[in-house]
MITI-567211 format. One record per residue (C-alpha): x, y negated, z; residue in three letters. Coordinates in Angstrom, 1 decimal. Example, Ala and Ser with C-alpha at 12.3 -4.5 7.8 and 13.67 -1.06 7.14 Angstrom:
+--------+--------+--------+-----+
:     xx :     yy :     zz :  aa :
+--------+--------+--------+-----+
:   12.3 :    4.5 :    7.8 : ALA :
:   13.7 :    1.1 :    7.1 : SER :
+--------+--------+--------+-----+
***
This chain:
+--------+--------+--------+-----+
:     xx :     yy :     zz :  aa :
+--------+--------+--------+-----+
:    0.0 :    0.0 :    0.0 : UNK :
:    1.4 :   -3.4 :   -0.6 : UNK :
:    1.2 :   -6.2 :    1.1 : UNK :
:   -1.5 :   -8.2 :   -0.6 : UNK :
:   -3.5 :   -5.3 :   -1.0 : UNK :
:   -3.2 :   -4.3 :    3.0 : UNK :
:   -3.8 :   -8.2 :    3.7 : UNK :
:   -7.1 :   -7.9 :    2.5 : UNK :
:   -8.8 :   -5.3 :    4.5 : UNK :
:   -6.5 :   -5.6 :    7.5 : UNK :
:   -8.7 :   -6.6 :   10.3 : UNK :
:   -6.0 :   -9.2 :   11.2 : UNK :
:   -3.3 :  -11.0 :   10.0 : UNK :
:   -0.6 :   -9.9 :   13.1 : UNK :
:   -1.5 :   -5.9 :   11.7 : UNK :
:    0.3 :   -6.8 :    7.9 : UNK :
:    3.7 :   -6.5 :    9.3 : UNK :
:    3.9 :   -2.5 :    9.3 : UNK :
:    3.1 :   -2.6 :    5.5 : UNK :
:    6.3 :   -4.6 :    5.1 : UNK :
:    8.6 :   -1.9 :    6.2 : UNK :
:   10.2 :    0.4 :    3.2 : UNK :
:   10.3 :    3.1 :    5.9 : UNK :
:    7.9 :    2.7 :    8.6 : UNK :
:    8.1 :    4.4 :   12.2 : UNK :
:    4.8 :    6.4 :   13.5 : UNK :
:    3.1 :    5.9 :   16.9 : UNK :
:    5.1 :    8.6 :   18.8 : UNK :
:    8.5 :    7.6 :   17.2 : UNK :
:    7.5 :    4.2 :   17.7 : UNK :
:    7.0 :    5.0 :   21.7 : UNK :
:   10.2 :    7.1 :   22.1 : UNK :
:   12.4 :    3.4 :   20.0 : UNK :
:   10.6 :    0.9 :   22.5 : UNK :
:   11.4 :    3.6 :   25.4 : UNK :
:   14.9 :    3.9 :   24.3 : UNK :
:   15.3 :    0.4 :   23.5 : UNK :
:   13.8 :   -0.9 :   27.2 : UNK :
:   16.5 :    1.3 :   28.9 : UNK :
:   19.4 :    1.5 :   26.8 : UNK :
:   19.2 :   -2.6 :   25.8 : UNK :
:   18.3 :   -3.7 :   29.1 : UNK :
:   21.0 :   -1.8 :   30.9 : UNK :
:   24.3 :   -2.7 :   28.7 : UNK :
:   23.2 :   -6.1 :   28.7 : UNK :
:   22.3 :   -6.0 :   32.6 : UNK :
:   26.2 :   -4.4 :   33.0 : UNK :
:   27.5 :   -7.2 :   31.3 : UNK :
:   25.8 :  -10.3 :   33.1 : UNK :
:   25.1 :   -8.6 :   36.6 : UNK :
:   29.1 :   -8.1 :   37.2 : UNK :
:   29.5 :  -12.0 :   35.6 : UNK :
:   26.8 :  -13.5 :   37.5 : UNK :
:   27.7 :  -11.8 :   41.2 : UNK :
:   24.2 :  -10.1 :   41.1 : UNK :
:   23.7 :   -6.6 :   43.3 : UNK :
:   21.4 :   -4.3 :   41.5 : UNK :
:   19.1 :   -4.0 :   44.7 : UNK :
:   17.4 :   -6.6 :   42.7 : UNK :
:   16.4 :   -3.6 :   40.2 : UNK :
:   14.4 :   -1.9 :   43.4 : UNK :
:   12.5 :   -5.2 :   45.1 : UNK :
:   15.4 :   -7.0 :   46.6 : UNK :
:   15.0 :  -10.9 :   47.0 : UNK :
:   16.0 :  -13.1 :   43.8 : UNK :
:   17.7 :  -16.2 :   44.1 : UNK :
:   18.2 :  -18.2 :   40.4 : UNK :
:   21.2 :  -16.3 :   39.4 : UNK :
:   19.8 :  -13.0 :   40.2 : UNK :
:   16.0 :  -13.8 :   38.2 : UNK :
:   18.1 :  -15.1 :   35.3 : UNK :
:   20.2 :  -11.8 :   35.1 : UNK :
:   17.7 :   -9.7 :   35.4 : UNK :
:   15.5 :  -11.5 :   32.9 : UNK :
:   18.0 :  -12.2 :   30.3 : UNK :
:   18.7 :   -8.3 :   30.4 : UNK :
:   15.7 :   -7.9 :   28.4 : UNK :
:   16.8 :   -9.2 :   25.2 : UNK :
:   19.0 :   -6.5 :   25.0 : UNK :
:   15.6 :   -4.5 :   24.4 : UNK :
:   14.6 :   -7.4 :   21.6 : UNK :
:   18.2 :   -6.5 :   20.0 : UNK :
:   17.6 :   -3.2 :   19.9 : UNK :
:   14.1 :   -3.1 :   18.4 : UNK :
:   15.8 :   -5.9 :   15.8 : UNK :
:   18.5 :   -3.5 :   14.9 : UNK :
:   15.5 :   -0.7 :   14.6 : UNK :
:   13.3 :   -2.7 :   12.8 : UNK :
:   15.8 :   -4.7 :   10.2 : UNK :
:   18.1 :   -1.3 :    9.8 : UNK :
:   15.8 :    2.0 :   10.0 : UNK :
:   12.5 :    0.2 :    8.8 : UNK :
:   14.1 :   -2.3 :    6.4 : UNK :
:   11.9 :   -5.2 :    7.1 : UNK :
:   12.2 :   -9.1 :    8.7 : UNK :
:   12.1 :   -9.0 :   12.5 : UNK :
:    9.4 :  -11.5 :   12.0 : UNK :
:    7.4 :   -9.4 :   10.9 : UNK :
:    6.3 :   -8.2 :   13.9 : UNK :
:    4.4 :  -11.2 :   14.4 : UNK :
:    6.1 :  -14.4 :   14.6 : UNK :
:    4.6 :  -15.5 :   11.2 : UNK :
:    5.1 :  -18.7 :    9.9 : UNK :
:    1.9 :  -21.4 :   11.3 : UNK :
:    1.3 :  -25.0 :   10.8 : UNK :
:   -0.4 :  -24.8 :   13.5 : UNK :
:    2.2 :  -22.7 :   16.0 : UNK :
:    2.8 :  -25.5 :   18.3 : UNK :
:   -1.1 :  -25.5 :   19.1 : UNK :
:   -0.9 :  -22.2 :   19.4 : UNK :
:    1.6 :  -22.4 :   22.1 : UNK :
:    0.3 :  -24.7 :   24.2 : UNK :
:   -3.1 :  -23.0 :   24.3 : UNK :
:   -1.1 :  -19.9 :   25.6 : UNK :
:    0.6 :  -22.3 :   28.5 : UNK :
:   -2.7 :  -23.6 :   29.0 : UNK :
:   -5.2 :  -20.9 :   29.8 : UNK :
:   -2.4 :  -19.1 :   31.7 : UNK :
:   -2.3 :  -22.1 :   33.9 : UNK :
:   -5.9 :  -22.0 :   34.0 : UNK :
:   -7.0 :  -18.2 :   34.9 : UNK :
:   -3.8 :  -18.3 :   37.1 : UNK :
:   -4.7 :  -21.0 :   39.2 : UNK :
:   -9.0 :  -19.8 :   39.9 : UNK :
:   -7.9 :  -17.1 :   42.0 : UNK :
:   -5.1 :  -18.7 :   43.8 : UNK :
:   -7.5 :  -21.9 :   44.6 : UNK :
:  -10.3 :  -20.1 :   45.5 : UNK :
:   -7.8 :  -18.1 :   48.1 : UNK :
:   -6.1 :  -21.3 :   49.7 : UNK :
:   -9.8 :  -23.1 :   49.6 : UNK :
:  -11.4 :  -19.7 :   51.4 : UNK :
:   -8.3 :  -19.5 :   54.2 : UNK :
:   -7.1 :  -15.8 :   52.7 : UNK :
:   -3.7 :  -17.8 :   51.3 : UNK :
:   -1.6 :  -20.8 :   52.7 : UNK :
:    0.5 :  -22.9 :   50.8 : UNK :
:    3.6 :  -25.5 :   51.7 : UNK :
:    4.3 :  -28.6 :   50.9 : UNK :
:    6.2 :  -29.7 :   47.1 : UNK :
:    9.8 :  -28.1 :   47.8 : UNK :
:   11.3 :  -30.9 :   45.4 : UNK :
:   14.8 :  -30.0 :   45.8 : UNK :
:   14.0 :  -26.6 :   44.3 : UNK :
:   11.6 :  -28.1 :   40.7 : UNK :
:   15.0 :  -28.2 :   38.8 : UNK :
:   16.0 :  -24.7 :   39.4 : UNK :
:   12.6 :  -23.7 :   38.8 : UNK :
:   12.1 :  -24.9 :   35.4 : UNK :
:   15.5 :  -23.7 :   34.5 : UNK :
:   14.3 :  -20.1 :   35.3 : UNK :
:   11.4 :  -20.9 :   32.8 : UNK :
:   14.5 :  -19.7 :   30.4 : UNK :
:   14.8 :  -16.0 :   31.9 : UNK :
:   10.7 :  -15.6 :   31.6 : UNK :
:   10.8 :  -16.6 :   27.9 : UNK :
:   13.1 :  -13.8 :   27.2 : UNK :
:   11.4 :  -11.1 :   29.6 : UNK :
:    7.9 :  -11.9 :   28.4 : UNK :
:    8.3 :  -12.4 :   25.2 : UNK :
:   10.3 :   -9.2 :   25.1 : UNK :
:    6.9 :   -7.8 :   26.7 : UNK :
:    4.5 :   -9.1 :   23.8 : UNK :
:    7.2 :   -8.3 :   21.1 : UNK :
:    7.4 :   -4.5 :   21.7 : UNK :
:    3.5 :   -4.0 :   22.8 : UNK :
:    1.5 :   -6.7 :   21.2 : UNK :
:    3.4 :   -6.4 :   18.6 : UNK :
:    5.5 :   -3.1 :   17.6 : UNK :
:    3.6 :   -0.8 :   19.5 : UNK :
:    0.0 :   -2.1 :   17.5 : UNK :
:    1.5 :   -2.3 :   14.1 : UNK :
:    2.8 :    1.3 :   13.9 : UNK :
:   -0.4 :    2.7 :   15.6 : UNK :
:   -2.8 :    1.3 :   13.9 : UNK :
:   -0.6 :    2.1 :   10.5 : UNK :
:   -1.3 :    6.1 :   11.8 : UNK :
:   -4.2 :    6.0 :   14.2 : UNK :
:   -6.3 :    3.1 :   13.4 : UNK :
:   -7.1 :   -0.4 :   15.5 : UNK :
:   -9.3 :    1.1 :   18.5 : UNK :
:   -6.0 :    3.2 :   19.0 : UNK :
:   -3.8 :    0.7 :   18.7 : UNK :
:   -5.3 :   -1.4 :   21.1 : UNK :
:   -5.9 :    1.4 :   23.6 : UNK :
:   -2.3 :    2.7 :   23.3 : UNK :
:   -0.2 :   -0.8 :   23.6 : UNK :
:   -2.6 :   -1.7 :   26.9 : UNK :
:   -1.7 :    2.4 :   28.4 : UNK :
:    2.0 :    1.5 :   27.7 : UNK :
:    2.0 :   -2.1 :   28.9 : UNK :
:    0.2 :   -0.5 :   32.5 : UNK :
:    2.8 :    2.0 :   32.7 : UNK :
:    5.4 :    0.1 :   32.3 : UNK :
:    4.2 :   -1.9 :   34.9 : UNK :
:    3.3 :    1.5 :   37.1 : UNK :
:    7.2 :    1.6 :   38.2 : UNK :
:    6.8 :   -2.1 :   39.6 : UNK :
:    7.6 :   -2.5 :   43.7 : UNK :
:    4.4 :   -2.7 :   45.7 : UNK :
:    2.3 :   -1.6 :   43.0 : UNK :
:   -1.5 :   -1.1 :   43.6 : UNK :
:   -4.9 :    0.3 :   41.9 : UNK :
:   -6.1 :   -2.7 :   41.4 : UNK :
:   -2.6 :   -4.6 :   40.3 : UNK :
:   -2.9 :   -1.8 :   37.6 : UNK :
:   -6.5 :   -2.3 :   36.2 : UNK :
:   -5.0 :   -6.0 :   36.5 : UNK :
:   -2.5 :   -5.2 :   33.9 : UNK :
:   -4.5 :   -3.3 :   32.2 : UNK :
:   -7.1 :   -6.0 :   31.3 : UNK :
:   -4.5 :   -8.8 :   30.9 : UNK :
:   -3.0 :   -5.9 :   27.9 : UNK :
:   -6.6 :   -5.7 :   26.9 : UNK :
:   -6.7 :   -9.9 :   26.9 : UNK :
:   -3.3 :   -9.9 :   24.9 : UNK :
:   -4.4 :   -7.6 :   22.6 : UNK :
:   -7.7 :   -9.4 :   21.3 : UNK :
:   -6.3 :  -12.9 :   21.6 : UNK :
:   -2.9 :  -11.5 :   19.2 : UNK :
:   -5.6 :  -10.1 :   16.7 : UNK :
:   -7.5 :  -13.0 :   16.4 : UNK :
:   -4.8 :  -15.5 :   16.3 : UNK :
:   -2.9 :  -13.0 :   14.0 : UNK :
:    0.5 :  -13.6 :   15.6 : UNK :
:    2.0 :  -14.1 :   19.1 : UNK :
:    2.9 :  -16.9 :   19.4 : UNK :
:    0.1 :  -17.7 :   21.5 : UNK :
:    0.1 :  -14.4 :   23.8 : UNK :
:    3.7 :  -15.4 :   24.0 : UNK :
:    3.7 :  -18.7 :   25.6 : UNK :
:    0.5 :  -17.3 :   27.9 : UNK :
:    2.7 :  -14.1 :   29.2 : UNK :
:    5.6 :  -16.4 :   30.0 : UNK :
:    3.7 :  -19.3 :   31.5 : UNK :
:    1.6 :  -16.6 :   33.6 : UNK :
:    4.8 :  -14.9 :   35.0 : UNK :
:    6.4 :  -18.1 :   35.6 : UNK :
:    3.8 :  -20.1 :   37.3 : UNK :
:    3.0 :  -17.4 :   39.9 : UNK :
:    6.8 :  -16.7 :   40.8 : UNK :
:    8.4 :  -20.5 :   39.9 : UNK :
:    5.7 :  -22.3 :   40.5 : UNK :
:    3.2 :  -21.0 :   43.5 : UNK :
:    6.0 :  -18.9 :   44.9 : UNK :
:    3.9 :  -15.9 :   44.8 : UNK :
:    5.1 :  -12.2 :   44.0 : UNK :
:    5.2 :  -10.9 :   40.4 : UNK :
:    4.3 :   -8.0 :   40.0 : UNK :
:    5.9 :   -7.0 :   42.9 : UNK :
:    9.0 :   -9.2 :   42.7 : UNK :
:    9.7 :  -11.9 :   45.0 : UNK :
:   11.2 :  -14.6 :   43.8 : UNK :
:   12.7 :  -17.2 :   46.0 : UNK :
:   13.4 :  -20.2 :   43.6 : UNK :
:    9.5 :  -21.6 :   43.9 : UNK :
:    8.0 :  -25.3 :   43.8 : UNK :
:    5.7 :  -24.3 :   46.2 : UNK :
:    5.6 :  -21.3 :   48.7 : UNK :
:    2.2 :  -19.8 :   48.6 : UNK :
:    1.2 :  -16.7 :   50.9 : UNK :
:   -1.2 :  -14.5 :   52.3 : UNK :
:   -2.6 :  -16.4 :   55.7 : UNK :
:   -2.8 :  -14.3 :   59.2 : UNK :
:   -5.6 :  -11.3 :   59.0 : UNK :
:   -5.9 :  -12.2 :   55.2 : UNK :
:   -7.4 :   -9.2 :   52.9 : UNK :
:   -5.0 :   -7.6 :   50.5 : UNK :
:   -7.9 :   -7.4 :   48.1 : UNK :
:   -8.4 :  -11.0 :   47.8 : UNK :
:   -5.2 :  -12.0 :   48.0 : UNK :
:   -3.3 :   -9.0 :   45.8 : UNK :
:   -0.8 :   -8.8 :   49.2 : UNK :
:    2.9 :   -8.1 :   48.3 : UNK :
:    2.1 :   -7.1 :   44.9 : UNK :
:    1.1 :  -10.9 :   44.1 : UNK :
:   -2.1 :  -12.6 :   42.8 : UNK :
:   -2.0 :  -10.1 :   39.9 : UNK :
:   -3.5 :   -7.3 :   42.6 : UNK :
:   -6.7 :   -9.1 :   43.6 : UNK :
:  -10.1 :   -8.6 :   43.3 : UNK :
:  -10.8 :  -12.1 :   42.4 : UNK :
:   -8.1 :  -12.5 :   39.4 : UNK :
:  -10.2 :   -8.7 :   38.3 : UNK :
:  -13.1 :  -10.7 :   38.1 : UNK :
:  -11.4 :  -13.8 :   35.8 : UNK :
:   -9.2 :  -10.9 :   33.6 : UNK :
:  -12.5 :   -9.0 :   33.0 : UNK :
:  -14.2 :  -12.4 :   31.9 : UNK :
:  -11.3 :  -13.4 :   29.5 : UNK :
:  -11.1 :  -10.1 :   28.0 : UNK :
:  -14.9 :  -10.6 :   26.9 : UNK :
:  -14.0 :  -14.5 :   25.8 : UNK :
:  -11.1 :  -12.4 :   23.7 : UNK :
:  -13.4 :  -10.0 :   22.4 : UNK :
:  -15.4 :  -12.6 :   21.2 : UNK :
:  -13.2 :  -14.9 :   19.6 : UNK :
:  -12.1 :  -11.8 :   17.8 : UNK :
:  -15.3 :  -10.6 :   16.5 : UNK :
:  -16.1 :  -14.5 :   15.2 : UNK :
:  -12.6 :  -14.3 :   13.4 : UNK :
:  -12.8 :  -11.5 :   11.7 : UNK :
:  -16.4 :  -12.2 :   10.7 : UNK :
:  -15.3 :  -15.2 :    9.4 : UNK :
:  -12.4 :  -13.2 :    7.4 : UNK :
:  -14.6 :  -10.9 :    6.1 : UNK :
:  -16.9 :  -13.9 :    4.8 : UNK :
:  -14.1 :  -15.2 :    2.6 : UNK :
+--------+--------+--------+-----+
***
C-alpha cells in the first residue's frame, strides 16, 4: 500500500507512518524493539551520566532526587529514543518523524493545548484536596523556581520518550497487523505495565494510567500527531513533581516550587498517598471524563475526514 492510497482510508493522520517503512516491524517484534530499546538505551546512557553526575542508583528503586539525580535519570531515556531511531531509520528504512512528529502550521497551538489541559486536569484534584483539608501545601519556595524549570528539560526527554514508543510506535505497527481497536488497547496495556514496576504503585494509580493511555491515545488520533500528547505528558509529570512537589508516579522529587502533601488522618484514596495525585479517586473521576471529551473529539474528526 502506498502512502496516498493508506492516507485515504486511515482513520488518522498519526496511523500513515507505518506505511512509510520499506520493511515494517509487526506488533510482537515491535514490543520485544521498545522492550529492548527501554532497557538496553536507558541503561548505557544512565552508565555514562550517573558516574559523571555523582548520582547513586538507589534513585532507580525510590530513593529521594535532588536536580542532578532527576536530570540523570531522565535524560537516560533518550537512549531508548536513539535506539528506536537506529530501529526505525536502519531496519525499517523510514524518517524517525514518521512516527508522528509530522510537519503542522499549527504545531505551536498544538503544544500549548497539551501544557494547558495538563495544567488544568492536574490541578481539579489537587484543589479540590487542599480546599477539602485531605492535602496541605507551603508557601512559594522561590529559591528553588530556577532549578525547577531547569528540570522541565529532563521531563521533555522522559515523556516524550513515553509518547514516542507507545503513542506512537507501538499504535503504528499494531494497527498495521491487528487493526485500530488493537492498537489502542495494546499501547494503553503496555504504557500501564510499564508503569506497574513504579515504587508505591496502587490499583487505582494503575486504572489511572490506564485511562491517561486511553486519553493519549484518542487525543494523538485526532490530532494525528504528538505533538500535542507530547507537551501534555511532560507538563503533567512536571507540574505534579516541579511544580506541587507531589510524588510521580511513585518518585519523590525534591526540587519543587511548592511542597504539597497528604494532611494528618488524610485518605489515600483521595489524595493517591505516596504514589502521588496520579493514585486518587478524584483524578479517576477527571481521567474517566477526559477520556470521553477524547473520544469525542475523535469521532467528530474523523467524521469530518470521512466527509471530505
Amino acid at each position: 500500500m502506498d502512502t496516498l492510497q493508506s492516507e485515504r482510508v486511515l482513520p488518522s493522520p498519526l496511523l500513515g507512518g507505518i506505511y512509510r517503512a520499506r520493511r515494517p516491524t509487526g506488533p510482537i517484534v515491535g514490543l520485544v524493539v521498545v522492550v529492548a530499546c527501554l532497557l538496553v538505551g536507558q541503561s548505557v546512557v544512565a552508565l555514562v551520566l550517573f558516574p559523571l553526575f555523582g548520582v547513586s542508583p538507589d534513585v532507580l528503586v525510590g530513593a529521594s532526587m535532588g536536580l542532578v539525580d532527576q536530570l540523570a535519570l531522565m535524560l537516560s531515556f533518550l537512549g531508548a529514543t536513539g535506539l528506536l531511531a537506529l530501529w526505525i531509520w536502519g531496519k525499517e528504512r523510514r524518517p524517525f518523524g514518521s512516527v508522528g512528529f509530522f510537519p503542522a502550521p499549527r504545531v505551536g497551538i498544538h503544544l500549548l493545548l497539551g501544557a494547558v489541559v495538563a495544567v488544568v486536569l492536574l490541578s481539579v484534584p489537587v484543589v479540590v484536596n487542599i480546599l477539602s483539608g485531605q492535602l496541605d501545601a507551603s508557601a512559594f519556595r522561590t529559591a528553588q523556581a530556577g532549578a525547577a524549570v531547569v528540570a522541565l528539560v529532563g521531563f521533555i526527554a522522559q515523556a516524550s520518550t513515553e509518547e514516542i514508543i507507545t503513542r506512537g510506535y507501538l499504535m503504528q505497527v499494531t494497527y498495521r497487523k491487528w487493526g485500530l481497536t488493537a492498537a489502542i488497547v495494546f499501547q494503553a496495556v503496555v504504557f500501564t505495565v510499564l508503569h506497574g514496576v513504579n515504587t508505591n504503585v496502587s490499583a487505582i494509580g494503575l486504572l489511572n494510567i490506564l485511562l491517561i493511555a486511553l486519553v493519549l491515545a484518542f487525543w494523538a488520533l485526532a490530532e494525528g500527531g504528538l505533538w500535542g500528547v507530547c507537551a501534555f505528558h511532560v507538563v503533567w509529570n512536571w507540574c505534579q513533581g516541579n511544580v506541587y512537589g507531589i510524588e510521580v508516579s511513585g518518585m519523590d522529587i525534591q526540587t519543587t516550587m511548592l511542597d504539597i502533601s497528604g494532611a494528618p488522618g488524610s485518605a489515600d484514596l483521595l489524595t493517591g498517598g505516596r504514589f502521588g495525585i496520579e493514585g486518587s479517586l478524584l483524578t479517576t473521576a477527571v481521567l474517566a471524563l477526559a477520556a470521553a471529551l477524547a473520544v469525542i473529539a475523535y469521532r467528530r474528526k474523523l467524521t469530518a475526514m470521512r466527509a471530505r
